[in-house]
N, C-alpha and C positions, 0 to 999 in steps of 0.2 A: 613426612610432610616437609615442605618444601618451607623453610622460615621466611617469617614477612618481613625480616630487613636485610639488607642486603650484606655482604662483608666487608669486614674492618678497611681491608685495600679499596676495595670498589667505592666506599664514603670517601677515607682519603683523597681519591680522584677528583670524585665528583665535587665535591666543598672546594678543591685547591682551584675547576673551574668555575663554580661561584664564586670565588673571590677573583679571578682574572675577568670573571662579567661585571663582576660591582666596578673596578679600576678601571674599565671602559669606558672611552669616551667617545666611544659612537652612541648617538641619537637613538632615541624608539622610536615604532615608525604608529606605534597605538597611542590615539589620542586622549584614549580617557585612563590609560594604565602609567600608576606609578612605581616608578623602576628600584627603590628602596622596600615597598612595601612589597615587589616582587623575589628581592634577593633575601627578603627576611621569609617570606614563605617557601624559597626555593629549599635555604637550608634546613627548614622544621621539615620537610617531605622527603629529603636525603636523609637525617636523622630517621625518620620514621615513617615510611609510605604509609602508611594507616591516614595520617593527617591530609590525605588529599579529598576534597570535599565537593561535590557536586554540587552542594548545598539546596536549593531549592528547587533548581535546573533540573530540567528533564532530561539529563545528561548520563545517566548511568551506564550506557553502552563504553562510549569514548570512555569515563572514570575508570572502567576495570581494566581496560585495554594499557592506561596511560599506570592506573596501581601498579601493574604486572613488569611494565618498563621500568616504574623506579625501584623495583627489590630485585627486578635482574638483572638491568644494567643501569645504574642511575648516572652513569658519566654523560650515556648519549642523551638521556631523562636533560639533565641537564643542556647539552647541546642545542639540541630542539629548540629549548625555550627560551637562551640566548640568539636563536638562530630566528625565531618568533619575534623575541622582543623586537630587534635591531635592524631584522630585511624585510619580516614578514611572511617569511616561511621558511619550509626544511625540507630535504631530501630524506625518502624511507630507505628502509634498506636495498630496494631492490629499484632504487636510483629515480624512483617517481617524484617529483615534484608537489609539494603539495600549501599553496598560498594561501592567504587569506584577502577576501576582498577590500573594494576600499568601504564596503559598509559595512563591514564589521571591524576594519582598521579604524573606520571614524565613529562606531558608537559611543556614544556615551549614555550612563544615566544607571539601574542597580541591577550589577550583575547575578544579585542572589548569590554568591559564593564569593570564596576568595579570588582577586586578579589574576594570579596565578595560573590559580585554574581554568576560571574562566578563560584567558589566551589560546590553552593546547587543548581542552576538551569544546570548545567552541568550535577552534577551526578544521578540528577531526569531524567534525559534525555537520561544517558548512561543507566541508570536501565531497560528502557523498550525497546533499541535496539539491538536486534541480530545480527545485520550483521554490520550495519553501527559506525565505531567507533566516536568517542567525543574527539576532539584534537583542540588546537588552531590553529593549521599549515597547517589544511586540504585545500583541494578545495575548493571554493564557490560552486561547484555542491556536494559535497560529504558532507560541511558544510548543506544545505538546507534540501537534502535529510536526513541527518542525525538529521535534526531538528523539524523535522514533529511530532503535535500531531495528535492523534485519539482522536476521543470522548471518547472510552470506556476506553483510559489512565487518559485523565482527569476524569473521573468517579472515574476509580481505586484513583484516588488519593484526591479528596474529599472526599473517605472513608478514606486511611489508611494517610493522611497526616493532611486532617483537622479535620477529625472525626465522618462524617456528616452519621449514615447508613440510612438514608430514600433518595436513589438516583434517579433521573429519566434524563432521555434523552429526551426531545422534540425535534424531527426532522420536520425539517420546509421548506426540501428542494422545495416541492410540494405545502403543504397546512398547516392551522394552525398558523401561525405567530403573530397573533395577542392575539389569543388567549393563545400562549406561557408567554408573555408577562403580562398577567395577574397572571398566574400561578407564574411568576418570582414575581411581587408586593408582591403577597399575601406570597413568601416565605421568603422574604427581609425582610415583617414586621413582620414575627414571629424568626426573627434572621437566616436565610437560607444565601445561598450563588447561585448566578446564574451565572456561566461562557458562555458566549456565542461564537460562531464560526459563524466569518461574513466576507465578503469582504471589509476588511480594505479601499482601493481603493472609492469602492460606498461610505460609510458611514463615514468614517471619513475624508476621503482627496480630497473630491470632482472630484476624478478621477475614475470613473467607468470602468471596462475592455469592452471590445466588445462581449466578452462572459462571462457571470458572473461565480465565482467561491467559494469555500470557501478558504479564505488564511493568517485567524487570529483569533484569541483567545483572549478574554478581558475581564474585571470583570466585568459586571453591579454595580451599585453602588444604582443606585435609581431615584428618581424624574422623574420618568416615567409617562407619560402624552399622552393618545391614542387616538387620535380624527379619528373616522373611517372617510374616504375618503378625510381626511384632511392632517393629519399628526400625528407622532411618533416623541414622545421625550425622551432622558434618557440621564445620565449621564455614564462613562464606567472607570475606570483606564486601561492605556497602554503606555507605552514609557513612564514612570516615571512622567505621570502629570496624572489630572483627566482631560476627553475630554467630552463635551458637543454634542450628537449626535441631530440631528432635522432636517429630512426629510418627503417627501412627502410617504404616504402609500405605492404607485408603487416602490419606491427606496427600502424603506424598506423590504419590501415583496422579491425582486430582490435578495438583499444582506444581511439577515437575516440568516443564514444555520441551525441553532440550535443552541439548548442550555443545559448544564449541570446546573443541580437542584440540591444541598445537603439541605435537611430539616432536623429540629431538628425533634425531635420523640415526645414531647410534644403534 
């Protein structure tokens, strides 16, 4: 398994540019973000990516995407959100431009989660919606709808965010889930990343719906353990801790929807 903090050098880095962001005296260009309360939260999520929080935000897609950046490269984790606070946007890896508007540069009012987060997981979120805007002030129906991932976004962004070109989608809504699972093992321990899409409800909060659905996004982490017609075990980051999943097959199976794959090319 792949550990959730990054190494000793890689902190190093990334804190030596948090400290050259705090000494900065260029301007932010976000009206309702405070740029102290940003470099105290930048450093707790380099110390520890666990601590990035979506908080109440319907943001779980962007959160696992931006997790995954700060335990495996948190110098450019860092970049980004100096690059965020100060222009208003950042270049991915594969040179896409990606801004924030001036309505979500001028919200203000409660983000439901840390500043921090809300900046990079907000405007990972505004980036891929057409119609639905990204505001702290909205509806809770215009909030949710407007918080929705698709598979094919997190895809996109395991390519242009964390870097990953060897991509795949295993869809499990039917069949295959078990065997996804292995797929994910084997990419975890060659250094991959596995985002999956499940019914939060079933599997993590022993509240299963009446009709299953898919209605959450989480990072695999590892220590997966597959006893056919026994049980499924793994570990997952989501809502700012690591969760321990361990159901019976039939649950599993139920509340699995898929999963996104980033492989190294190795």
């Amino acid at each position: 398994m792949v550990s959730q903090l990054p190494q000793s050098e890689q902190v190093h880095q990334a804190l030596a540019e948090i400290t050259a962001f705090e000494q900065s005296k260029v301007p932010g260009v976000w009206r309702g973000l405070d740029k102290n309360q940003l470099i105290v939260q930048l450093r707790s999520r380099i110390n520890n990516p666990l601590t990035l929080n979506q908080g109440s935000q319907p943001f779980c897609g962007p959160a696992v995407i931006i997790f995954e950046l700060i335990r495996r490269d948190p110098l450019s984790y860092v970049k980004i959100c100096r690059n965020l606070f100060q222009i208003g946007g950042f270049h991915t890896q594969n040179g896409t431009w990606i801004s924030a508007s001036e309505n979500l540069l001028n919200g203000e009012g409660n983000y439901r989660m840390p500043q921090v987060d809300w900046m990079i997981l907000s405007i990972l979120r505004e980036s891929e919606n057409l119609m639905v805007p990204i505001h702290p002030n909205t509806s809770d129906i215009v909030r949710n709808v407007g918080g929705m991932t698709k598979s094919w976004e997190i895809a996109k962004w395991v390519k242009e965010i964390l870097g990953y070109q060897k991509i795949q989608y295993k869809n499990t809504y039917l069949f295959g889930d078990l065997e996804a699972m292995q797929d994910v093992s084997e990419a975890l321990n060659l250094g991959g990343v596995a985002l999956a899409l499940i019914n939060d409800g079933g599997l993590l909060r022993n509240q299963p719906p009446r009709i299953p659905y898919p209605s959450h996004w989480v990072s695999i982490l590892g220590n997966i353990v597959v006893q056919s017609k026994s049980s499924v075990l793994f570990e997952v980051y989501t809502w700012a801790k690591k969760m321990q999943v361990q159901v019976d097959e039939v649950t599993f199976k139920t509340h699995f929807w898929g999963v996104v794959i980033g492989k190294t090319t190795r």
